[in-house]
N, C-alpha and C positions, 0 to 999 in steps of 0.2 A: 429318515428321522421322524418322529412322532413323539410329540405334546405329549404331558400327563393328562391322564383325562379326566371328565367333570366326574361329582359327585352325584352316583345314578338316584339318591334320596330326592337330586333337585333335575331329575329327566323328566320328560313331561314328553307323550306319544300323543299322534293325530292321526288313526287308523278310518281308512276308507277304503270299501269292499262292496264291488255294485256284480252282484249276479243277476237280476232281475232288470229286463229292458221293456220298454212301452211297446216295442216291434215284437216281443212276444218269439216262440218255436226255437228257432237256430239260436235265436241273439243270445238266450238266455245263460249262462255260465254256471259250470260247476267247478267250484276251485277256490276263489276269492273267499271266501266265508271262511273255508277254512287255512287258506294260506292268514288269514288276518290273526283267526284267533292259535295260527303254531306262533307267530307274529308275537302278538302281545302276552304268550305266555313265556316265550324267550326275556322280553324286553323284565316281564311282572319279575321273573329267577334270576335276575340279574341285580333289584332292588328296584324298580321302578317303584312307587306306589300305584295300586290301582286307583285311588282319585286321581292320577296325573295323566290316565291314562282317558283317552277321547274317543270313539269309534262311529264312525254310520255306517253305516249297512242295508243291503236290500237282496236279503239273503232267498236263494230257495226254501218253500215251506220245508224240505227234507232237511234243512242244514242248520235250521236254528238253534239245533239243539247245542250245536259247536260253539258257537258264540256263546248261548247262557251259560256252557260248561267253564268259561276262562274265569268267571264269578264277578263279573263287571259290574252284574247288575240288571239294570236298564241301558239300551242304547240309543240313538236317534235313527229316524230313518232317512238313507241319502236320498237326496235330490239335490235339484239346481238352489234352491234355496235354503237348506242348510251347508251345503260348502260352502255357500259364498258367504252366509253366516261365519260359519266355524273359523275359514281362515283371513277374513275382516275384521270380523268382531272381537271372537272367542281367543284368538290366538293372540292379538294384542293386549290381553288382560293375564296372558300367564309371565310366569318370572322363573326361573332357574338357569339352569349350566348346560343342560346337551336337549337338543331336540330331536327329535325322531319320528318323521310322514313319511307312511306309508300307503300305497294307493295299488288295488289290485281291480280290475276290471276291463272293458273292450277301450280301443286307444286307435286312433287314425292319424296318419298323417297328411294334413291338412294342405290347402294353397300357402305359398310362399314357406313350405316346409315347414310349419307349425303343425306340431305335435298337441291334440288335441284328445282329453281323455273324456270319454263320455260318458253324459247324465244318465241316470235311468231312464229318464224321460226322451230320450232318443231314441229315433225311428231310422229308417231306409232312407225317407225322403227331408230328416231332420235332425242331422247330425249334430246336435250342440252340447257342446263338451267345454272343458278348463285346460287352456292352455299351459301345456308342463313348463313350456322355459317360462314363460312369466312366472311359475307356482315356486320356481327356483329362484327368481331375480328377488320376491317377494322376501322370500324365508332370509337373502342375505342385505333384507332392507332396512328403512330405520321405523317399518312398522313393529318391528318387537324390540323392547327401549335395550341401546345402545348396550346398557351395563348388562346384560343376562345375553344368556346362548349363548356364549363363547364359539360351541360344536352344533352343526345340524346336519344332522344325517336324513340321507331322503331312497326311499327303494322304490319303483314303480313297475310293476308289473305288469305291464299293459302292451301288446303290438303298436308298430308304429308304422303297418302297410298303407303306401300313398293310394289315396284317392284317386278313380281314372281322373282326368281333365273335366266330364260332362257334371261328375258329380263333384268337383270341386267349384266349381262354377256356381251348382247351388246349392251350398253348404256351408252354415254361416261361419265366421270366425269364430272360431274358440276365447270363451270369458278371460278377460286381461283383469285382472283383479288389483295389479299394481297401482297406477297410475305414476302421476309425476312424485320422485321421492327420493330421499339419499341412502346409497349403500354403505354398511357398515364395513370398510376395509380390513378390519382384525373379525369378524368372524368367518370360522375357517367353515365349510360345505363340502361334504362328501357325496353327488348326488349319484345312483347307481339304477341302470334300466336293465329290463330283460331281454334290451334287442337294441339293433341299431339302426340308423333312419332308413325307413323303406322296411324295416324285416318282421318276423311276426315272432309271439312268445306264444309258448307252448305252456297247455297240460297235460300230467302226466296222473290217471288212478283217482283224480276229485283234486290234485294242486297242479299250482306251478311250476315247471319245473323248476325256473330262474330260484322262484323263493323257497324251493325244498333244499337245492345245492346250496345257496346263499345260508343259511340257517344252518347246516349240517358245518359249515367251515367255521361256522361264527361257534359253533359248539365247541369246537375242537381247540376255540382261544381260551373255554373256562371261564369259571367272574374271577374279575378281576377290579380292582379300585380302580387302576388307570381305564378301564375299558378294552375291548379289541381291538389291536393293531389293524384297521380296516385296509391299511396297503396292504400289508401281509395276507389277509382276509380275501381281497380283491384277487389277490395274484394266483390265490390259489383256486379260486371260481372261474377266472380266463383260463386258466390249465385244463380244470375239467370239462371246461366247455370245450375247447380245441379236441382233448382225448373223445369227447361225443362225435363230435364231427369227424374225426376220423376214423369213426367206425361204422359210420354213419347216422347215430341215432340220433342226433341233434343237429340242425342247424342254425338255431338263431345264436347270434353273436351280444353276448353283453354288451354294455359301455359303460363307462362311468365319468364323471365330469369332477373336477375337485378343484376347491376354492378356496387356496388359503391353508391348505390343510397341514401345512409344517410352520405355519407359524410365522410366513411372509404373503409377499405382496403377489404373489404369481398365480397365475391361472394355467391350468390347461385340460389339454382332453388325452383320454390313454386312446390309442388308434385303434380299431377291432381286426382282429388276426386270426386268417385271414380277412380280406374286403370282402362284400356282398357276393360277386360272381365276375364273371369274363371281362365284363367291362369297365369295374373298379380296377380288377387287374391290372387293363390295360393302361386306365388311366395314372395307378401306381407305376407302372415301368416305365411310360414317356415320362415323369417326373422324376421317378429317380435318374433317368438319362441326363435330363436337364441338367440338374443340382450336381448330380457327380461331373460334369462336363465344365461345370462353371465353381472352379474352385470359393467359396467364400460364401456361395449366393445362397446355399440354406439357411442359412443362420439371418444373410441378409431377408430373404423370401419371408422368414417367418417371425421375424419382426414386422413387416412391413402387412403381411398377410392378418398377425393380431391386430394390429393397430386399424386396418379395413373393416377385420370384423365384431373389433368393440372387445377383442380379447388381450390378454398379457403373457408371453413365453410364460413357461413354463421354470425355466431355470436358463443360465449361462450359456451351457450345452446348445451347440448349434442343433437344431430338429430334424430329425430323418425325413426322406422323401414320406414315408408312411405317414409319420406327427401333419404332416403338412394334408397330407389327403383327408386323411381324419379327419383332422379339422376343417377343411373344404365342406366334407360331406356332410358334415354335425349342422351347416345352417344353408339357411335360404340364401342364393347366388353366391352360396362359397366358393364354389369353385371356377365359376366365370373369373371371377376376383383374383383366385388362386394362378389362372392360367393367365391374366394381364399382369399382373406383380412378376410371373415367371417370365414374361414376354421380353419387359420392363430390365430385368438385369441377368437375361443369358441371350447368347443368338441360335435361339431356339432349333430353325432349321427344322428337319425332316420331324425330330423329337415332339416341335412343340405342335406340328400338325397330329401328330398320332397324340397329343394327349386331346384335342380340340376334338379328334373324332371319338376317343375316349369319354370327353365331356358330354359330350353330343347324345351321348347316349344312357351316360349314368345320369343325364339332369336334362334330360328332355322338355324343351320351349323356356330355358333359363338362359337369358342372353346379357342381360343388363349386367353390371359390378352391382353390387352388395350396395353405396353410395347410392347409387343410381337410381337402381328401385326404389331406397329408402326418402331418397329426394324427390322422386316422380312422386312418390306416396305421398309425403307430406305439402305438394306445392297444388294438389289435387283436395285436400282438406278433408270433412266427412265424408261418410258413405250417401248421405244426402243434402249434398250439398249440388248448390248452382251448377256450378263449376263442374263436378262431375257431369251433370246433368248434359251439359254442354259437352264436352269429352264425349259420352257415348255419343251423340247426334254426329260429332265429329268421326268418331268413327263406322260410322252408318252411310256418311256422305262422300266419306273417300276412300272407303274399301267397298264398292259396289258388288253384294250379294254376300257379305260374312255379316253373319249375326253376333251380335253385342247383345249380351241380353244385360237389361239395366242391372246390378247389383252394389255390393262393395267396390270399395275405390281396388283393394287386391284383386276382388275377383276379374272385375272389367282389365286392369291391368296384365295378370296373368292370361287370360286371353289373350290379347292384342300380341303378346310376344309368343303364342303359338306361332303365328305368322309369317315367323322370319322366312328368307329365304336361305335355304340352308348352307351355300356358302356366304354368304353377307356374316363381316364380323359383328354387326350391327343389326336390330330390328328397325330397317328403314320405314316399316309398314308405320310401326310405333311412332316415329318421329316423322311422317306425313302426318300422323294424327293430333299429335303436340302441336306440330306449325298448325293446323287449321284451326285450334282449338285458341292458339293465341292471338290468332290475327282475329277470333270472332267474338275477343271480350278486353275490358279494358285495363288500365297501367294500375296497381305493380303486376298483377298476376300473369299480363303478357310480358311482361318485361323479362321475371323469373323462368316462364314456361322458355322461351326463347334462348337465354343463356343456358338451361338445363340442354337443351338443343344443339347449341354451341359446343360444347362439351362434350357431351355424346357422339356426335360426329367429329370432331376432333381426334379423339379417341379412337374411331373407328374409320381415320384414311379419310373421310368423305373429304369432296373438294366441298371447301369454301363456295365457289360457285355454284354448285348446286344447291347446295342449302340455298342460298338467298334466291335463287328461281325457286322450288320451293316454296317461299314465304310470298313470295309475289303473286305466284299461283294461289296459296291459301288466301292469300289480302283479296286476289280477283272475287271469290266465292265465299268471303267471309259471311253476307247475308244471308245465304241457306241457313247457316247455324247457328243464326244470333243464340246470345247465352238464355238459360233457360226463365221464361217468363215475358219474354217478347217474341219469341214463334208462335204464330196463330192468339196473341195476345188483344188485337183488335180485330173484331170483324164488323161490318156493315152488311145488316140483316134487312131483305126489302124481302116484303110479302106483294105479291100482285095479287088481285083477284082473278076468276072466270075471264073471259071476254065475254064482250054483249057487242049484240049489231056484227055490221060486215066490216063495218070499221075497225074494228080489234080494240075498242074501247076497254080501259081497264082501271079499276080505283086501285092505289097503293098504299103503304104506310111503310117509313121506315127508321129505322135505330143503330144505334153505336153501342159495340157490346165489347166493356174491357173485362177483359180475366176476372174471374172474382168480384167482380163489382154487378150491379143489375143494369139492362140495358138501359140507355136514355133515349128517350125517341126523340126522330129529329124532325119527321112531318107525317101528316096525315092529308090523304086527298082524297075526300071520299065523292069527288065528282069524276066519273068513269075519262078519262085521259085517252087523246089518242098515242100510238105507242114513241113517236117520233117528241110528242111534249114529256113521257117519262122520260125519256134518255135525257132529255135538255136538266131536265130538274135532278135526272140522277149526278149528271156529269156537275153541274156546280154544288151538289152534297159531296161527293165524293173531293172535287176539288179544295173544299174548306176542312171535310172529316178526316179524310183517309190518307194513308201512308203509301205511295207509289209500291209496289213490288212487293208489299209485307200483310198488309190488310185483307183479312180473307171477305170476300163479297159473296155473300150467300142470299140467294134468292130462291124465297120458299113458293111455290108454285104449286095448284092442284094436279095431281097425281096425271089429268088427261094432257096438261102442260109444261110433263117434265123436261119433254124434246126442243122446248122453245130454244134458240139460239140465242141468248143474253150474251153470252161472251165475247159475243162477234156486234152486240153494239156499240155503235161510235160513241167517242166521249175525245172530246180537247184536255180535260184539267187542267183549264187554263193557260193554253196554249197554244199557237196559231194551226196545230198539227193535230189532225182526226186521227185515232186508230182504233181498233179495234180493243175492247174494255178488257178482252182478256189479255191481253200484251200484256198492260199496265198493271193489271192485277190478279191474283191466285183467284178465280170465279168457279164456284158450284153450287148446285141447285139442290134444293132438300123439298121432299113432302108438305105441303101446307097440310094435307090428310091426316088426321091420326091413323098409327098404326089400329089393325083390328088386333084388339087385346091376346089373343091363341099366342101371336108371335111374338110378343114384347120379351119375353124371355128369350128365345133364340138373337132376336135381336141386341140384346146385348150381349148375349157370349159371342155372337160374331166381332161386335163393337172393340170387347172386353181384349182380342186377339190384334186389334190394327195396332198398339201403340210397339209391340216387339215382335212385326211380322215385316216382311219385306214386298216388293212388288210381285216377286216371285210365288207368293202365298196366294196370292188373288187365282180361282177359279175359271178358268173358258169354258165360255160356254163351247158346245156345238155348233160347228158353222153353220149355219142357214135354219136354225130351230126356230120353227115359227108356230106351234103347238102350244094352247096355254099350257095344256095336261102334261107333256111331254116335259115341255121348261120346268114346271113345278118338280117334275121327277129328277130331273137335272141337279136342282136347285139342293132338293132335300138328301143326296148322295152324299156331300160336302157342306153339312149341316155348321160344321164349323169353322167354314172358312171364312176369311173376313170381310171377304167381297168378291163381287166377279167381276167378268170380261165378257163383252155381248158384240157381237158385230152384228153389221144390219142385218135383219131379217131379210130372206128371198122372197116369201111368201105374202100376201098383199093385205096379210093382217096387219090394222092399224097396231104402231109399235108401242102405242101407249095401253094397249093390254097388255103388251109382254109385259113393258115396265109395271102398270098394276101386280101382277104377280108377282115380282120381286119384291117389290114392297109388301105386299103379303106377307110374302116368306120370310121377312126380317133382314133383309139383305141394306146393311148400311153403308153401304162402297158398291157403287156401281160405274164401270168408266164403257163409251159403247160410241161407234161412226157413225156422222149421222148423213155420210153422204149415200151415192146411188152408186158412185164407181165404185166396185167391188177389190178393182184391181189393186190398190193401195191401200186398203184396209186395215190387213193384218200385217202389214209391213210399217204404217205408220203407229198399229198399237206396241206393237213389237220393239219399235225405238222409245218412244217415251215409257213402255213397262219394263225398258230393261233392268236389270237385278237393282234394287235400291230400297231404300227404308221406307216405308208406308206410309208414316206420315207427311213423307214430307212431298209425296205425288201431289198434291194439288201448286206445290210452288214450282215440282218439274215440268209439268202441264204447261204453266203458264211460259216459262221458259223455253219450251219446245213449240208455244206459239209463235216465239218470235224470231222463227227461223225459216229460213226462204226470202223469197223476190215478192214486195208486198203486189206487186205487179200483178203477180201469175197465181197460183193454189199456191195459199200460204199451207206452210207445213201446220197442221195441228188446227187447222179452221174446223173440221169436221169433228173433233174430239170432245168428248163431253165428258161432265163428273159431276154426279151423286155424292155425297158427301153428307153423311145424317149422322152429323153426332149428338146423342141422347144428353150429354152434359147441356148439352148451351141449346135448347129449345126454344120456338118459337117465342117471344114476349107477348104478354097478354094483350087484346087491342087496345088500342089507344083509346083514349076517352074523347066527347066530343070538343074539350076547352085544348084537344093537344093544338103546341105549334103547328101552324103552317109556312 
């Protein structure tokens, strides 16, 4: 059935044509310019008016001539800021009966299967593009006023080949232009692609193919008052695409999406014929098994499969196994969704394992339901938020040696579910990370991450019992990961001087340094101390300042007294029980020296690398290198790594030249044994640097102090850490009125 259609006097077209890209050579496209302007001379011969008519463009110098020839005019040139102009602003101020976007240029498909068309201004390494389903949720919103459009027609010509994993990872989302809004339920949407998700569009001679067949069928309707039967239209562009493919001179698959378009309340998607390759195949035949095996259940399946994925049937008519794939494949975690709703009301058997391996491989590291993601997404908040913030440390701390690089809440998300294990119905990895992420911040948003958890594993078999061990375990270690702004939030900074005399006399000053705030100093003692009256004075500062286990204690120290063993001084904190200062707290030693200016620049790209590097990153040195000249060569090999690894020297150079040369070099992360036995060296570095997130070594240190028989060699008594971060530098001296 098909509506009368609008009057084309009151059409109004939004023509976008991007050949020209910032990445320059390959990027650049020959096609679009002129697919735009066969485009708007079809729409202009049908009665459009040219006023009604809209275009950007970033045409090749060869091709402009195409454009001026349609008589437009003048056009605008596309970028990011005029689309988001044209269809915020400009588009809300037009009025009529049919609309018509068109968009022809390069098109990726994005994380979480977001279809992303891209700006000019996109690069290799800067993908940022406009989201097509939002540029469709828009068109059928209550951005263009209720009474007008009736009809909007949408063509996009663009590929829609997924991004590997590395490059989705850092490649921003695609512009949401919608935001929160009401859809218009009677306007009906025709929207039509040159390909299907995952596939690529072609050209053919300087066009599209998509938009030459497309326009050649629309020909053949003639003008007409009511408009072109665009089913009819459609049906006969799936036809010719199939006769290409089976001659082989095409393969990409059209699709098209329509909305409303007879003049009711239904939604659906036409399924592409055939599927992508082998493995849609396969995943099409264990579903048609399913559903023919389970009298009723398609019909049931694809009610239940709309209503997951925010869709509406189509019509009465129960949906074929294909309608259902389709549709799986058309969004992000369809078909996970797809294959639990099929789980849900057939018994699946051998069938629903051949569609799970089928899955497995059309939607590789997609585990979650549709729900699930969409709830993990929103109980995680912005892309910069706390909360995330926390989340990635969580997952740095309990996936020892996988990298989380910080980004979006998707991006960090779609990661984590690479990880499944591949028979697991579930990403257990994912939900270790939930539980630790909720036990390390407080109500509601543990409360929510934990029920999301509940759920999850519910769904996916887990026993009850494990989950709650699980969470006992994340509660034991919740303090690694405090939420973002109390890790390394406090530190107490003591400067010592030189020694004088044989008595190891030494004047000190020290401060309390919160995040963001400027240190406050808490004493000065400029009469030279012996070292047994510091500890006494450090231990009741510490005991009134400092936070047991959380407060990083940095003692700046001249460069010939980096090797002093602080860590290993006594302190009570008020307590009847001595132990040793690093037990009780994260302790590293930084440079009282300034750096000599050559390195300050290396020295921050190495710096610039610790916050998304692992333990794994950090440099060894050579065993027994006791050369300054040799170590510098060492040093400068791995110019950008973020720190090294030093064991004691064999050689009977004092070890406070090596360490001078490091510090030379810019090296900000230094960890090295300061004992004689050789024999336990590289075995007790080797435990504490096993695979783990870099920042957070100085609180594993202190944790691996306090392991052993305090009797005998404490584990980790020999261990030492450098730790020079150029953020939070030394405070200026005190003056002579400071506290004492």
């Amino acid at each position: 059935m098909t509506a009368r259609g609008p009057d084309w006097s009151r059409t109004h077209a939004l023509v976008v044509a991007v050949e020209q890209y910032a990445e320059g050579g390959d990027w650049c496209l020959d096609g679009p310019a002129r697919d735009a302007a066969n485009m708007i001379t079809w729409l202009m011969g049908q009665g459009v008016p040219r006023e009604n008519v809209q275009l950007l463009a970033s045409p090749r110098p060869e091709n402009k001539h195409l454009l001026e020839a349609v008589g437009l005019g003048t056009y605008d040139q596309v970028n990011q800021t005029t689309v988001r102009n044209l269809f915020r602003h400009r588009l809300a101020a037009l009025a009529g009966d049919w609309l018509w976007v068109y968009w022809a240029g390069h098109g990726v498909q994005a994380k979480g299967s977001q279809w992303s068309l891209l700006y000019p201004e996109a690069r290799s390494n800067d993908l940022i593009g406009l989201d097509a389903g939002d540029l469709v949720d828009l068109l059928q919103s209550d951005r263009l006023d209720p009474r007008d459009f009736r009809r909007v027609s949408v063509v996009i010509d663009a590929c829609r080949q997924p991004l590997s994993v590395q490059a989705q990872m850092h490649a921003a989302d695609p512009d949401r232009l919608l935001g929160t809004t009401t859809f218009q339920k009677a306007r009906q949407v025709f929207a039509m692609h040159a390909c299907e998700p995952g596939g690529l569009a072609k050209n053919r001679a300087g066009e599209g193919l998509f938009t030459r067949v497309l326009l050649d069928e629309l020909a053949t309707e003639g003008r007409s008052d009511t408009g072109p039967d665009l089913e009819a239209v459609w049906g006969r562009v799936r036809d010719d695409f199939e006769r290409r493919r089976d001659a082989g001179t095409a393969q990409q698959i059209p699709t098209v999406s329509v909305r409303n378009w007879a003049g009711d309340s239904h939604e659906f998607t036409f399924a592409p014929r055939p599927l992508l390759g082998p493995d849609e195949r396969q995943l099409l035949l264990a579903v048609t098994a399913l559903v023919d095996g389970a009298p009723g259940s398609a019909a049931a399946c694809g009610a239940r499969l709309s209503e997951e994925l925010g869709a509406t049937p189509t019509s009465e008519d129960a949906p074929t196994a294909r309608d259902l794939v389709g549709q799986a494949l058309g969004t992000h975690h369809g078909v996970t969704t797809l294959l639990h709703v099929l789980a849900e009301l057939t018994r699946g058997g051998a069938s629903l394992e051949d569609a799970r391996r089928g899955a497995l491989r059309t939607c590789p590291g997609e585990w979650l339901l549709r729900a699930e993601y969409d709830e993990l997404v929103g109980l995680l908040g912005e892309d910069d938020s706390p909360l995330l913030e926390t989340f990635v440390r969580a997952a740095h701390n309990e996936l020892l040696g996988v990298r989380i690089a910080p980004g979006t809440v998707r991006t960090v998300l779609d990661a984590l579910e690479q990880l499944v294990q591949p028979r697991s119905p579930i990403p257990r990895q994912l939900l270790r990370v939930v539980e630790r992420t909720a036990a390390a911040v407080p109500e509601p948003a543990r409360g929510a991450l934990r029920a999301w958890s509940d759920r999850c594993a519910e769904r996916g078999g887990t026993a009850r019992d494990a989950l709650l061990t699980s969470r006992a375990y994340a509660e034991e270690r919740a303090d690694a990961i405090a939420p973002a702004g109390t890790a390394f939030d406090h530190r107490i900074q003591i400067k010592l001087s030189p020694q004088t005399g044989t008595d190891q006399r030494r004047t000190y000053q020290v401060w309390s340094a919160l995040a963001g705030q400027s240190a406050t100093p808490l004493v000065k003692v400029d009469t030279p101390s012996l070292p047994a009256d510091i500890r006494i004075g450090l231990d009741d500062l510490l005991a009134e300042n400092g936070r047991v286990h959380e407060t990083l204690v940095e003692f700046f120290l001249p460069s010939a007294d980096l090797d002093l063993d602080v860590h290993r001084w006594g302190i009570t904190n008020g307590t009847p029980l001595e132990r040793p200062l690093g037990v009780d707290y994260p302790v590293v030693v930084r440079p009282a020296d300034e750096r000599p200016k050559p390195v300050v620049p290396n020295y921050r790209l190495r710096w610039d690398r610790v916050a998304a590097s692992t333990t794994g990153d950090l440099h060894w040195l050579p065993d027994g290198i006791g050369e300054e000249l040799a170590l510098h060569r060492a040093l400068s090999e791995r110019a950008s790594a973020p720190g090294v690894v030093m064991t004691a020297p064999t050689r009977a150079r004092p070890r406070a030249r090596m360490f001078a040369v490091c510090v030379y070099s810019g090296i900000p992360v230094l960890v090295w044994h300061r004992g004689e036995e050789r024999r336990t060296v590289k075995s007790q570095l080797e435990s504490v640097l096993s695979d783990g997130h870099l920042p957070s070594l100085p609180h594993r240190l202190r944790e691996f102090r306090c392991g052993g028989d305090p009797e005998t060699e404490r584990q980790g008594r020999h261990l030492a850490l450098l730790w020079d971060d150029p953020d939070l530098p030394l405070p200026r001296p005190l003056a002579l009125s400071a506290p004492m």
